[in-house]
N, CA, C, O and CB atoms as a CASP TS submission, in Angstrom:
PFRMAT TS
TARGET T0000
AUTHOR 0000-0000-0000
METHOD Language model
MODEL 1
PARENT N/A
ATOM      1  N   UNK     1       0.821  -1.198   0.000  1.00  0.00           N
ATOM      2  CA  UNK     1       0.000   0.000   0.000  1.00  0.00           C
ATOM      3  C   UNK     1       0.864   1.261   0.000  1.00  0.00           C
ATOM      4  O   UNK     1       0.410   2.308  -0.462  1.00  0.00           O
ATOM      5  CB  UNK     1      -0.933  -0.001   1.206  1.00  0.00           C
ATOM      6  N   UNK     2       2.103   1.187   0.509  1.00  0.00           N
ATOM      7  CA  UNK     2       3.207   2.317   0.587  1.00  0.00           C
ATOM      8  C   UNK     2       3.387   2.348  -0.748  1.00  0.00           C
ATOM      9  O   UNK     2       3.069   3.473  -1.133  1.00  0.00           O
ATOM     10  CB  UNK     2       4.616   2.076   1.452  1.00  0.00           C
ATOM     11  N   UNK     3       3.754   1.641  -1.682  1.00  0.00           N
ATOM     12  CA  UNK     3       4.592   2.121  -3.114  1.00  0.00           C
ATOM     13  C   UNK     3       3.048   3.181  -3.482  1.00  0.00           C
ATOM     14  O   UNK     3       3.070   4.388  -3.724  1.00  0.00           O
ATOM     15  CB  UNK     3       5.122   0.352  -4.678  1.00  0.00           C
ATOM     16  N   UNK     4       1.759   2.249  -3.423  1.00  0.00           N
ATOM     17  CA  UNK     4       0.843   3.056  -4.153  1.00  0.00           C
ATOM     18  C   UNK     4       0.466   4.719  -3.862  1.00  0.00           C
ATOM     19  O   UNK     4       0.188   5.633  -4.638  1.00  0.00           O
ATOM     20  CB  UNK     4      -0.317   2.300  -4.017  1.00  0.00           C
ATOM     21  N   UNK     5       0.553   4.676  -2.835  1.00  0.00           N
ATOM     22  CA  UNK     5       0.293   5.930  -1.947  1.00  0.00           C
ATOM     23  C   UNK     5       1.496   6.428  -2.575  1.00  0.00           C
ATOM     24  O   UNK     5       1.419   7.292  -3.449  1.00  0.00           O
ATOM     25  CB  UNK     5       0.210   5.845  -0.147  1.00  0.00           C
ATOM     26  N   UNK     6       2.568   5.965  -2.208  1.00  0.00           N
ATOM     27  CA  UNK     6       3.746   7.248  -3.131  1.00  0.00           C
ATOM     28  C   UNK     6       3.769   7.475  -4.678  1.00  0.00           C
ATOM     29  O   UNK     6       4.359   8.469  -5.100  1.00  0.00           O
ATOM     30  CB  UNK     6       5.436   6.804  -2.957  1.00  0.00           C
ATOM     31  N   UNK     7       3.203   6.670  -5.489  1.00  0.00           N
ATOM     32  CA  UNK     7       3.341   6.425  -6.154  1.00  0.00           C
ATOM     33  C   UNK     7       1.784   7.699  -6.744  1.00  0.00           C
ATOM     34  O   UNK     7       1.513   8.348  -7.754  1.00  0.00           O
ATOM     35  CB  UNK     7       3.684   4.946  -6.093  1.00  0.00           C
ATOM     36  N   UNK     8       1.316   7.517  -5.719  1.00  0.00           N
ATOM     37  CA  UNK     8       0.062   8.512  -6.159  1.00  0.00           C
ATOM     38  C   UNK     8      -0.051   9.784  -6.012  1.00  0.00           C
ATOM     39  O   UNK     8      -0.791  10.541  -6.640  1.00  0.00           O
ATOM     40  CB  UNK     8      -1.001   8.253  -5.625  1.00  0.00           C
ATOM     41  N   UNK     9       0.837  10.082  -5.004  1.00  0.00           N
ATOM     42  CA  UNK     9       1.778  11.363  -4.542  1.00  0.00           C
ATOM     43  C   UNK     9       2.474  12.292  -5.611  1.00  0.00           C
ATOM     44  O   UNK     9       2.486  13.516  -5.736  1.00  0.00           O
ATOM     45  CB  UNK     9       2.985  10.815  -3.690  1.00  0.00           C
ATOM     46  N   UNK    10       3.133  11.117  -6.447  1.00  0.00           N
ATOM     47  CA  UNK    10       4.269  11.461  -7.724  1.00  0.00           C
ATOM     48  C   UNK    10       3.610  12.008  -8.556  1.00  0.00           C
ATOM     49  O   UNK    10       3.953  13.048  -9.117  1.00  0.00           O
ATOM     50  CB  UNK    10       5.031  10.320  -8.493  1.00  0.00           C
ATOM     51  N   UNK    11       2.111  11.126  -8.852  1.00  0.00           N
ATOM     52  CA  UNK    11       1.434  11.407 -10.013  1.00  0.00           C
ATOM     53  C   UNK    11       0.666  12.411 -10.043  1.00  0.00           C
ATOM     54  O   UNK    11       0.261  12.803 -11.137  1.00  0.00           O
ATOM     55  CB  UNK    11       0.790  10.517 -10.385  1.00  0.00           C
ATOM     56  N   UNK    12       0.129  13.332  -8.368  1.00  0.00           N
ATOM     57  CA  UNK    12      -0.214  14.164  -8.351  1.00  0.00           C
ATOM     58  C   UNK    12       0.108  15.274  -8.561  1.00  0.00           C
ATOM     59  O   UNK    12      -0.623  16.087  -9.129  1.00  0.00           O
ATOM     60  CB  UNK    12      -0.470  14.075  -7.849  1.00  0.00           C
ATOM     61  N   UNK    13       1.899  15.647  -7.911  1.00  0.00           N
ATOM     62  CA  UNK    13       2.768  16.164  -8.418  1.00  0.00           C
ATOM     63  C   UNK    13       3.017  16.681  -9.943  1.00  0.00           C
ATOM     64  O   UNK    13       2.958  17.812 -10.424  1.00  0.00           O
ATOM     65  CB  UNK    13       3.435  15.480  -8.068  1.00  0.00           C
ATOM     66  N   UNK    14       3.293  15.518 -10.471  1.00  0.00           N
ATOM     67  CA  UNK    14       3.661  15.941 -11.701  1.00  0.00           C
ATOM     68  C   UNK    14       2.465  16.605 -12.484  1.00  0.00           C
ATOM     69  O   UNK    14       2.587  17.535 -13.280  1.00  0.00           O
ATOM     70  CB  UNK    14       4.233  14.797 -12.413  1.00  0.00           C
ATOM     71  N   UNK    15       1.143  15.899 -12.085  1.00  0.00           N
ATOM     72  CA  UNK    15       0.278  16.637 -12.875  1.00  0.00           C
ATOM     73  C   UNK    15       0.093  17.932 -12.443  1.00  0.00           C
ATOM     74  O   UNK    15      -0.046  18.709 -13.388  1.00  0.00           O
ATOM     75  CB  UNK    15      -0.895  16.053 -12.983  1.00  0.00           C
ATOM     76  N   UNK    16       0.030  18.565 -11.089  1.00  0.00           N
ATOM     77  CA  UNK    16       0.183  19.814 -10.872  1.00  0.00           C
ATOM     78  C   UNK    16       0.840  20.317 -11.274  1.00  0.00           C
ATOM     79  O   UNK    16       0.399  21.336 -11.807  1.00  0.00           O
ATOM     80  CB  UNK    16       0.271  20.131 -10.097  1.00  0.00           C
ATOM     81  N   UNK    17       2.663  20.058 -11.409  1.00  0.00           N
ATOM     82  CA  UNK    17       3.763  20.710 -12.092  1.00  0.00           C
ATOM     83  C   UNK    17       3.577  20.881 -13.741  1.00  0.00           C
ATOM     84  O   UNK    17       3.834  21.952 -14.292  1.00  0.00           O
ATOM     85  CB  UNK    17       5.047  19.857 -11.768  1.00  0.00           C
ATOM     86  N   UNK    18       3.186  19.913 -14.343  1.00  0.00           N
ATOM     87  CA  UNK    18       3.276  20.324 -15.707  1.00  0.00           C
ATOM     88  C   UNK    18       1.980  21.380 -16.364  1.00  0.00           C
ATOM     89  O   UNK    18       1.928  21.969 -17.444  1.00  0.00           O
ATOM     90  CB  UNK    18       3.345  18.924 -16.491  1.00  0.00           C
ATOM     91  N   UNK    19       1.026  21.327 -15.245  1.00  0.00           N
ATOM     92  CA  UNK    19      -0.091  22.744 -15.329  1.00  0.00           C
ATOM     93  C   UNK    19       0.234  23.731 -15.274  1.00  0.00           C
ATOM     94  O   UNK    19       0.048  24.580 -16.145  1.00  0.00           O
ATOM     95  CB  UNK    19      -0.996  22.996 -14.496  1.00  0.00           C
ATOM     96  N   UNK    20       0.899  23.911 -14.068  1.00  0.00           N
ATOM     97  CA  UNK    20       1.143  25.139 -13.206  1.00  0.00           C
ATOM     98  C   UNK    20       2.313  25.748 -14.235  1.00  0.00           C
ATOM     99  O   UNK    20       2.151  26.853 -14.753  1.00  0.00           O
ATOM    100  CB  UNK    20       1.690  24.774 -11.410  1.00  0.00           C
ATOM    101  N   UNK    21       3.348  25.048 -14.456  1.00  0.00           N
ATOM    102  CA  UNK    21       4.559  25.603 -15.817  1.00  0.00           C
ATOM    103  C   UNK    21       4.258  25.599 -16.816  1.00  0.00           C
ATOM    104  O   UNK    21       5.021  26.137 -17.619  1.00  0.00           O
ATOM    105  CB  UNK    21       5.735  24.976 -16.146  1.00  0.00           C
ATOM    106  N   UNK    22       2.910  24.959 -17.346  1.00  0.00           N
ATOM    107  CA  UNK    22       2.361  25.178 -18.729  1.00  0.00           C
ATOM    108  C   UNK    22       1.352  26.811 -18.961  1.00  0.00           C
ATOM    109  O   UNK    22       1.212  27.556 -19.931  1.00  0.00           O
ATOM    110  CB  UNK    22       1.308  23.681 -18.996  1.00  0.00           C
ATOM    111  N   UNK    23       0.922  26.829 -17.831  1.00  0.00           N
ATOM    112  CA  UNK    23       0.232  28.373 -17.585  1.00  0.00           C
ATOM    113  C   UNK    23       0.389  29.175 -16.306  1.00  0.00           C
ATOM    114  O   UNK    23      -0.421  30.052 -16.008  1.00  0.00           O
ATOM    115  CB  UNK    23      -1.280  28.280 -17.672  1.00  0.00           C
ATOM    116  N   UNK    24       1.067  28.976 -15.819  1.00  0.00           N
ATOM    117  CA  UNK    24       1.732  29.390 -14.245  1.00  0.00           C
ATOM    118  C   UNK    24       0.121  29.936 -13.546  1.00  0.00           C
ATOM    119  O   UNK    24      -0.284  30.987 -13.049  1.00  0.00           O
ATOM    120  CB  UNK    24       3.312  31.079 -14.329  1.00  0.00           C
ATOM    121  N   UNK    25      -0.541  28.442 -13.862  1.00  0.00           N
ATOM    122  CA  UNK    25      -1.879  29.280 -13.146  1.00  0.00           C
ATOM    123  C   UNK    25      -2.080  27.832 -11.556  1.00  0.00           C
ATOM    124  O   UNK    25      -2.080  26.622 -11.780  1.00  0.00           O
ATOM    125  CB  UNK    25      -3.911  29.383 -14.825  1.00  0.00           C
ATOM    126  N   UNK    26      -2.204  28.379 -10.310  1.00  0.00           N
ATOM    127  CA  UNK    26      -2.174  27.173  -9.656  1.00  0.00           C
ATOM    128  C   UNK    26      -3.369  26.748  -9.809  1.00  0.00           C
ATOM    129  O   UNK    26      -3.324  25.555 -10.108  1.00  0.00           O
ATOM    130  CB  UNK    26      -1.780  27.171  -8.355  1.00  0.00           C
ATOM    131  N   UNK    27      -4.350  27.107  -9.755  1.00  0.00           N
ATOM    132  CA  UNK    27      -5.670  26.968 -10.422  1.00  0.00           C
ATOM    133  C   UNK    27      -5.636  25.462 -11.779  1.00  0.00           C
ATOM    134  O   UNK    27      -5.929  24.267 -11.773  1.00  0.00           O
ATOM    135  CB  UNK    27      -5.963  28.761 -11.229  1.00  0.00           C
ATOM    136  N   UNK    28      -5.296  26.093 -12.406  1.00  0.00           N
ATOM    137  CA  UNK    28      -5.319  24.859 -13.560  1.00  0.00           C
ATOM    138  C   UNK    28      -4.367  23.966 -13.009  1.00  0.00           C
ATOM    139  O   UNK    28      -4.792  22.832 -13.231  1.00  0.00           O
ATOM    140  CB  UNK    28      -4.849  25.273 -15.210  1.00  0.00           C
ATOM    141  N   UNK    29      -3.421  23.921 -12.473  1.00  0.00           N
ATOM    142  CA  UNK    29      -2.492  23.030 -11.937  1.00  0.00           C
ATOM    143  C   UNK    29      -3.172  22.258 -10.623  1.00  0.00           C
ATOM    144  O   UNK    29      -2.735  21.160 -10.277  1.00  0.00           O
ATOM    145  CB  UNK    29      -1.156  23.866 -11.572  1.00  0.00           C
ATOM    146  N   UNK    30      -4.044  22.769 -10.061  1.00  0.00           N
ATOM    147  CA  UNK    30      -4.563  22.190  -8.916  1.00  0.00           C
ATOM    148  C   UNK    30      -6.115  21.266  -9.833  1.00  0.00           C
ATOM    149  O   UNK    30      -6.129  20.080  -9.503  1.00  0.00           O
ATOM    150  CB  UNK    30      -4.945  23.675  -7.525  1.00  0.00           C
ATOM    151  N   UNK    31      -6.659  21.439 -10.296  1.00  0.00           N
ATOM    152  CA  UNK    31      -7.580  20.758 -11.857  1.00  0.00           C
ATOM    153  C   UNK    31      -7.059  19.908 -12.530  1.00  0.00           C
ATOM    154  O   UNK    31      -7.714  18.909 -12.829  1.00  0.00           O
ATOM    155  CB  UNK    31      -7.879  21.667 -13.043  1.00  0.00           C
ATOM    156  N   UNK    32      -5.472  20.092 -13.045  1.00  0.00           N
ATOM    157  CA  UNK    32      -5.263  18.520 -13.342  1.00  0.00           C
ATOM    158  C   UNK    32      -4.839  17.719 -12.768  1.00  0.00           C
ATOM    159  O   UNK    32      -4.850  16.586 -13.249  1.00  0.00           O
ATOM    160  CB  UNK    32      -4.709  18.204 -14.112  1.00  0.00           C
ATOM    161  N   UNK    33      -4.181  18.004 -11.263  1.00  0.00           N
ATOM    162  CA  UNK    33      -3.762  17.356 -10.311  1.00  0.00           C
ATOM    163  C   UNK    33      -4.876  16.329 -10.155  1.00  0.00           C
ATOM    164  O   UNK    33      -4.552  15.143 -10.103  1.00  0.00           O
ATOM    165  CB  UNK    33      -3.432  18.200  -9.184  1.00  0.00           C
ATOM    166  N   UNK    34      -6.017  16.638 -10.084  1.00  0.00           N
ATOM    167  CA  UNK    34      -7.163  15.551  -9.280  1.00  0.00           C
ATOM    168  C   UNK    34      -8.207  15.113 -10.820  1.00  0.00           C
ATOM    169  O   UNK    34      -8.923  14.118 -10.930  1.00  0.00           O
ATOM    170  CB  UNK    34      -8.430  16.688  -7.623  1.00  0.00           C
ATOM    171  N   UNK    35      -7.996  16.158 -11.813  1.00  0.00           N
ATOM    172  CA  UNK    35      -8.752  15.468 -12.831  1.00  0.00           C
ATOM    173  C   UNK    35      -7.907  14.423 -13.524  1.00  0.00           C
ATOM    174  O   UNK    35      -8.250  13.241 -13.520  1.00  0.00           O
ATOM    175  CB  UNK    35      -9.296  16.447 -13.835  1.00  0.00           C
ATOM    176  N   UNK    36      -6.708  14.884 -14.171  1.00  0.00           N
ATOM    177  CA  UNK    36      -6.117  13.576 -15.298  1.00  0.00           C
ATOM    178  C   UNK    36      -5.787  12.223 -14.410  1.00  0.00           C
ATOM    179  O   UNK    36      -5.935  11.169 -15.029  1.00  0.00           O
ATOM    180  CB  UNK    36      -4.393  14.087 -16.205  1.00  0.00           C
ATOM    181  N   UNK    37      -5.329  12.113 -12.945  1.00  0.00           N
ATOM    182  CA  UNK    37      -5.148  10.949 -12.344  1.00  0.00           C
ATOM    183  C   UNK    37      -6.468  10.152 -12.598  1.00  0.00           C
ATOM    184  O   UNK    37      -6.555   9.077 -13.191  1.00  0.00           O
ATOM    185  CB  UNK    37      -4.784  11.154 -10.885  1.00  0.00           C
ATOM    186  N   UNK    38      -7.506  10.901 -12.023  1.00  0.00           N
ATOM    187  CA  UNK    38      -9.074  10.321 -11.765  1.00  0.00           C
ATOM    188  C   UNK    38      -9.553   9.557 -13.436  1.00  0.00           C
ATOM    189  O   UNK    38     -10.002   8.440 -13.696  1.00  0.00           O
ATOM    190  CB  UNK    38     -10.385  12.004 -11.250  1.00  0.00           C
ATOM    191  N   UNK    39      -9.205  10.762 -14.341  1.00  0.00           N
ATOM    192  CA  UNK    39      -9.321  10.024 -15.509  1.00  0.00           C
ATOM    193  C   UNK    39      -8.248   8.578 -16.100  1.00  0.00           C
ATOM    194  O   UNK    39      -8.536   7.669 -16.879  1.00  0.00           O
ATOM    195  CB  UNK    39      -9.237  11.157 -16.413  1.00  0.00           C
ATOM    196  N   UNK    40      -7.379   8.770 -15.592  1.00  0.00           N
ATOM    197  CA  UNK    40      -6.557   7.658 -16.034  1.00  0.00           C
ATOM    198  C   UNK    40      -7.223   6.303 -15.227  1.00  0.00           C
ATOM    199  O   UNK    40      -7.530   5.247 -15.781  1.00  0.00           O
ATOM    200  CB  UNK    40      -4.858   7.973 -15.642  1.00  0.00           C
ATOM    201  N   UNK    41      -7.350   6.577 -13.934  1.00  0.00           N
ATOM    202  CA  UNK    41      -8.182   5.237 -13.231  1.00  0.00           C
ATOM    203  C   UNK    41      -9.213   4.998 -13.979  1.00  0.00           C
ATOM    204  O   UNK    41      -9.303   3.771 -13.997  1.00  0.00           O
ATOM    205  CB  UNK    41      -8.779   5.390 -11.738  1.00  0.00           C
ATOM    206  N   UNK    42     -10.317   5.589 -14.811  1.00  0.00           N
ATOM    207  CA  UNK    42     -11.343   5.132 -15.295  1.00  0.00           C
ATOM    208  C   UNK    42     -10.660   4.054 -16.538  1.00  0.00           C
ATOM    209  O   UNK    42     -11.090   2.935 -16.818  1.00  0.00           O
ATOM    210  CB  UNK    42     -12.322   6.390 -15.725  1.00  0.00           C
ATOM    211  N   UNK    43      -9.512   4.741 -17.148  1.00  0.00           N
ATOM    212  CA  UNK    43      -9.388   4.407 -18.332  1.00  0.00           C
ATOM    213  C   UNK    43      -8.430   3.452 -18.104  1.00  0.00           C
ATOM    214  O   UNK    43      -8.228   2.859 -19.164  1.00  0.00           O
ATOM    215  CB  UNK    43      -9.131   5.411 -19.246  1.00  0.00           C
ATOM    216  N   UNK    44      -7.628   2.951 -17.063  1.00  0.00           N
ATOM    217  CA  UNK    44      -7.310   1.696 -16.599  1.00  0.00           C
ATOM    218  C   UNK    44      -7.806   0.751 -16.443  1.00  0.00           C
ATOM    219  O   UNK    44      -7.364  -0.368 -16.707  1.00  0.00           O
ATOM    220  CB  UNK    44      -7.002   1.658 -15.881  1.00  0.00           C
ATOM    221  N   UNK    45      -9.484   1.218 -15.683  1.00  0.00           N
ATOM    222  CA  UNK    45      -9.848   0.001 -15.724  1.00  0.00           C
ATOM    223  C   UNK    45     -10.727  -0.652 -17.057  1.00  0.00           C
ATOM    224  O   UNK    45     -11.154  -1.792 -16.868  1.00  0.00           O
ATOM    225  CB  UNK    45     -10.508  -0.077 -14.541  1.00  0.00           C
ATOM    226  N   UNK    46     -10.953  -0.183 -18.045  1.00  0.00           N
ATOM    227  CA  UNK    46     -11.387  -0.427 -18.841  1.00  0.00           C
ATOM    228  C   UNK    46     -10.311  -0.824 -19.586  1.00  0.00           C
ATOM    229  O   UNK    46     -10.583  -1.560 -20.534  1.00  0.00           O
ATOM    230  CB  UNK    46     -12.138   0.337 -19.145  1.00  0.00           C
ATOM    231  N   UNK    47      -9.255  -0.562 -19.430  1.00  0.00           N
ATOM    232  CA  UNK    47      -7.669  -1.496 -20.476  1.00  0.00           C
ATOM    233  C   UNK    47      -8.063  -2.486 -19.788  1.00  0.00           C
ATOM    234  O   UNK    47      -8.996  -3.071 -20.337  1.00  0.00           O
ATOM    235  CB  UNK    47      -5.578  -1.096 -20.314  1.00  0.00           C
ATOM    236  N   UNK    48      -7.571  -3.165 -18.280  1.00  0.00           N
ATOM    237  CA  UNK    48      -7.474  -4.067 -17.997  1.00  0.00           C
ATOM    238  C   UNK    48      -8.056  -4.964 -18.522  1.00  0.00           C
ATOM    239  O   UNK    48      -7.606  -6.014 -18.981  1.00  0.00           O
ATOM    240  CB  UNK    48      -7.527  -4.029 -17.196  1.00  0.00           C
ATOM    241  N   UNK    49      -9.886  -4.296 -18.440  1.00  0.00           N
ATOM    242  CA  UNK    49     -10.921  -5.498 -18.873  1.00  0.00           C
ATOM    243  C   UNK    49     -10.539  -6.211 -20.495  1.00  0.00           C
ATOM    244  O   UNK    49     -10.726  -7.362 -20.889  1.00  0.00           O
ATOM    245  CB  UNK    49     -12.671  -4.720 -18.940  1.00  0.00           C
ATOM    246  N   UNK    50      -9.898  -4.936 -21.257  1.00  0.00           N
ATOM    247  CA  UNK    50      -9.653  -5.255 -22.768  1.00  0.00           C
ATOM    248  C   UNK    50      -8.817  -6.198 -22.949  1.00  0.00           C
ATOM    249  O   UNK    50      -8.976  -7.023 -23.849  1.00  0.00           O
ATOM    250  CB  UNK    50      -9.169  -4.218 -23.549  1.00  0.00           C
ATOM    251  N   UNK    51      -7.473  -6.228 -21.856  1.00  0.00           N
ATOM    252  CA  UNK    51      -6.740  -6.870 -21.633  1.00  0.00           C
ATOM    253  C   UNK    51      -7.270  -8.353 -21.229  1.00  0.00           C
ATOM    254  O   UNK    51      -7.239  -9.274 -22.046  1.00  0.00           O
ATOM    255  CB  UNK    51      -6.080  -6.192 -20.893  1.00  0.00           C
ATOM    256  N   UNK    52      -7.640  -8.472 -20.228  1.00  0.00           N
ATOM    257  CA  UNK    52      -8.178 -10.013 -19.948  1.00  0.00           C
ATOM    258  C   UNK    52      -8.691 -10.567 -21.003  1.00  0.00           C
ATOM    259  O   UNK    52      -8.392 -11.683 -21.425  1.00  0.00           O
ATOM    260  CB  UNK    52      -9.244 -10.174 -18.933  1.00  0.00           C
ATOM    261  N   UNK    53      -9.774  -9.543 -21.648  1.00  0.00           N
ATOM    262  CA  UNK    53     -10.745 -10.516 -22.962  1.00  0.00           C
ATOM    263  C   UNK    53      -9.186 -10.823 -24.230  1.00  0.00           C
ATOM    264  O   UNK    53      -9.221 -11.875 -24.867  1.00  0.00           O
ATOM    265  CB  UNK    53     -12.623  -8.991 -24.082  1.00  0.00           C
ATOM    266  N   UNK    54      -8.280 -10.098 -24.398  1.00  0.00           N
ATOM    267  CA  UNK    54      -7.205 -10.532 -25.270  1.00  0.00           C
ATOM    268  C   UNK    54      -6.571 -11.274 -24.837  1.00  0.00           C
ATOM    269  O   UNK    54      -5.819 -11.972 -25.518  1.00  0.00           O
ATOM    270  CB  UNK    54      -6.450  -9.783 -25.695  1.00  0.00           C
ATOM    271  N   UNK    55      -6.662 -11.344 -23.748  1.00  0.00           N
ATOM    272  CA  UNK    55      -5.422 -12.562 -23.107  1.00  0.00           C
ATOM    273  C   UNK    55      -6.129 -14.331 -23.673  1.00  0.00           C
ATOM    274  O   UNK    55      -5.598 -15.255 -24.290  1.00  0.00           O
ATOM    275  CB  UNK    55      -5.399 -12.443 -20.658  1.00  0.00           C
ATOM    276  N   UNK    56      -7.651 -14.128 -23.036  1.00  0.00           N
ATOM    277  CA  UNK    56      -8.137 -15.156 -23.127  1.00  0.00           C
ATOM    278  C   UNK    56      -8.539 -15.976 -24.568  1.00  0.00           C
ATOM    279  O   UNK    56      -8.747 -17.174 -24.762  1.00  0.00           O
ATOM    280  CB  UNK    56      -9.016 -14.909 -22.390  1.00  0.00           C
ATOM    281  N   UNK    57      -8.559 -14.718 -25.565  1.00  0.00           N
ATOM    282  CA  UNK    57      -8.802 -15.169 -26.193  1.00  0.00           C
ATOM    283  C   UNK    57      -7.679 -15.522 -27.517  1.00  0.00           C
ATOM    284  O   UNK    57      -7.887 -16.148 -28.556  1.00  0.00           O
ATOM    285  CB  UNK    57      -9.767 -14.636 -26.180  1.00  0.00           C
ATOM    286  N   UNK    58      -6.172 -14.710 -26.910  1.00  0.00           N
ATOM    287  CA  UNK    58      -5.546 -14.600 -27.493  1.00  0.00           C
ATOM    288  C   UNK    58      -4.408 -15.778 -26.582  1.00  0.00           C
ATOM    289  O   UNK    58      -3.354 -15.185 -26.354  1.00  0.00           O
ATOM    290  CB  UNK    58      -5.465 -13.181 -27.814  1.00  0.00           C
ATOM    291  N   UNK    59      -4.396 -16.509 -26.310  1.00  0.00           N
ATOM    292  CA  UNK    59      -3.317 -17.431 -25.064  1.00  0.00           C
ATOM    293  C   UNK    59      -2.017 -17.604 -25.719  1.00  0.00           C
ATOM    294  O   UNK    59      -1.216 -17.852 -24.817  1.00  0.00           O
ATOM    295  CB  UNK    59      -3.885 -19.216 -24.591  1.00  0.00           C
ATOM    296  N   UNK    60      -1.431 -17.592 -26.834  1.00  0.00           N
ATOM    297  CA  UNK    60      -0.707 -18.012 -27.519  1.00  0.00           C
ATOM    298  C   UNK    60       0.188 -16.464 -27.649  1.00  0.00           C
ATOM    299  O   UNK    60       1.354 -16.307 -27.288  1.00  0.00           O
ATOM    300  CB  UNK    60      -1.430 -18.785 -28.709  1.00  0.00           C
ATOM    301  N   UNK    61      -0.673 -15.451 -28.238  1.00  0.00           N
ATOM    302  CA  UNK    61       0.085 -14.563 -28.050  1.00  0.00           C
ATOM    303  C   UNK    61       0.612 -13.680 -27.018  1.00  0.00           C
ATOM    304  O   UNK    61       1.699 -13.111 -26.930  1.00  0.00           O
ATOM    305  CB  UNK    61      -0.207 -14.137 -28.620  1.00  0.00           C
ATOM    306  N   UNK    62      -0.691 -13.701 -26.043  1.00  0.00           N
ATOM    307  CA  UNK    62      -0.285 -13.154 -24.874  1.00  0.00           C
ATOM    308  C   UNK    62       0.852 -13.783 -24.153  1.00  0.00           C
ATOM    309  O   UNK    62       1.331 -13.022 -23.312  1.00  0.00           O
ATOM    310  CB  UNK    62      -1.327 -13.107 -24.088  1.00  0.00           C
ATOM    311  N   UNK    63       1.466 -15.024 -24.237  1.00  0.00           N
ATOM    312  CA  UNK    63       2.343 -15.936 -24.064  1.00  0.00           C
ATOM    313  C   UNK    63       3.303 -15.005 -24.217  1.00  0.00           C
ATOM    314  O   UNK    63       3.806 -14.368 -23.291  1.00  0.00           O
ATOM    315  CB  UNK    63       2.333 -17.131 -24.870  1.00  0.00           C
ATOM    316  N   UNK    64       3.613 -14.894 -25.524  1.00  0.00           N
ATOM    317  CA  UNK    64       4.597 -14.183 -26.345  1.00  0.00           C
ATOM    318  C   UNK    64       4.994 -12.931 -26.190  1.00  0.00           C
ATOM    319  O   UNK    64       6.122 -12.442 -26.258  1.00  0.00           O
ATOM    320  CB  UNK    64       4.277 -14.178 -27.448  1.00  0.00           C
ATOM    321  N   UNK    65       3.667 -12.323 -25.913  1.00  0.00           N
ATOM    322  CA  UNK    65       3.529 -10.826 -25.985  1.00  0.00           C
ATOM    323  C   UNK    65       4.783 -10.691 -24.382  1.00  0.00           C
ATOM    324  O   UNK    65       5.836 -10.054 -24.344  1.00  0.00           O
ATOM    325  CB  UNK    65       1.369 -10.125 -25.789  1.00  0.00           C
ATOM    326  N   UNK    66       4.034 -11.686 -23.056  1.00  0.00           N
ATOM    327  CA  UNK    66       4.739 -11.106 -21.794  1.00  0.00           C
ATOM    328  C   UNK    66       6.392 -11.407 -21.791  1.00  0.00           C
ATOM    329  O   UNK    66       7.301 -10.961 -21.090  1.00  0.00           O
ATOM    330  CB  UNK    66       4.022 -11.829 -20.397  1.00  0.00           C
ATOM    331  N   UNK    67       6.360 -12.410 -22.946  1.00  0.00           N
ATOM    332  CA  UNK    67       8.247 -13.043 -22.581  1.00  0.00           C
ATOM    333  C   UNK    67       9.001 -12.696 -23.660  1.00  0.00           C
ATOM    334  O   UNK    67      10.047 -13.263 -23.974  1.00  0.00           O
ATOM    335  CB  UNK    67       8.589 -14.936 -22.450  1.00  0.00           C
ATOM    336  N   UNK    68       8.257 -11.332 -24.524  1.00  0.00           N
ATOM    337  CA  UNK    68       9.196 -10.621 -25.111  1.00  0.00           C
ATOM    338  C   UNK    68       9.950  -9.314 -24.519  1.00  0.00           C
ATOM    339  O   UNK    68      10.845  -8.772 -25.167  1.00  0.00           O
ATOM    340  CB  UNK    68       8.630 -10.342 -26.167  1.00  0.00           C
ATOM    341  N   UNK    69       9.571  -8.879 -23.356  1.00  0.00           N
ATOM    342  CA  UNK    69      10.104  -7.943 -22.956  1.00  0.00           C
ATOM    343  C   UNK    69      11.016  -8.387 -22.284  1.00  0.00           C
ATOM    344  O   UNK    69      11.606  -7.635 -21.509  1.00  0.00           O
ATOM    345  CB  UNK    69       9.445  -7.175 -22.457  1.00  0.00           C
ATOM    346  N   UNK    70      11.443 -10.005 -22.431  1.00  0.00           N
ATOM    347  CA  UNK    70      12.808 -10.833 -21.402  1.00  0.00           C
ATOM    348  C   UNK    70      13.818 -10.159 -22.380  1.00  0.00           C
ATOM    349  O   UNK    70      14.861  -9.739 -21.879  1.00  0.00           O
ATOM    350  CB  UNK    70      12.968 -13.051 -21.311  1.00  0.00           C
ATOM    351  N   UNK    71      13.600  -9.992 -23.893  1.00  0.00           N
ATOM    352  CA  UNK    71      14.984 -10.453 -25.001  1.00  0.00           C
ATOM    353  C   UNK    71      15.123  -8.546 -24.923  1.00  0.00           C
ATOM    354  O   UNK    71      16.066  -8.094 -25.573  1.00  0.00           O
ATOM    355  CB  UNK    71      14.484 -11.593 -27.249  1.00  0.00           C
ATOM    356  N   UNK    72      14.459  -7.774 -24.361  1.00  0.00           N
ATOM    357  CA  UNK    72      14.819  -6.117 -24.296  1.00  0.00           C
ATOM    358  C   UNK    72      16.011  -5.830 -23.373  1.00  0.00           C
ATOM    359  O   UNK    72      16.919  -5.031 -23.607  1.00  0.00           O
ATOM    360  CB  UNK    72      13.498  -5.183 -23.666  1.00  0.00           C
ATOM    361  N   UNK    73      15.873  -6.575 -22.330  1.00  0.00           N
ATOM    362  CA  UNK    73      16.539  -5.964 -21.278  1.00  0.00           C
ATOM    363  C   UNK    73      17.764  -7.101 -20.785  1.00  0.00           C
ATOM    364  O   UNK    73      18.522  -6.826 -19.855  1.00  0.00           O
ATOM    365  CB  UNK    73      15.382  -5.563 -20.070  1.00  0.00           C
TER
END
């Protein structure tokens, strides 16, 4: 629960910072702080779901798909 909480910290951050230096308004920087996170959770969870239905229906590639990022690194 610690990484997430920091991890949610970061993301608040940055979305405030790249507002606030995009229009030095704290106003808009304090708006995307709590809007683009909130929107990304919606739109996470709707990958995920996309994700499961490809996994399942895709088993062979999703195989492939996770144990290609072994031969990157």
């Amino acid at each position: 629960m610690t990484k997430t909480a920091t991890f949610a910290i970061l993301h608040f951050t940055v979305a405030f910072t790249v507002g606030y230096l995009l229009t030095g308004s704290a106003m808009v920087g304090g708006l995307l702080a709590v809007i683009e996170p909130a929107c990304n959770t919606v739109v996470f969870y709707f990958h995920e779901k996309a994700w499961k239905k490809f996994e399942q229906a895709n088993p062979e590639k999703h195989a492939k798909a996770s144990l290609g990022w072994l031969h990157l690194h």
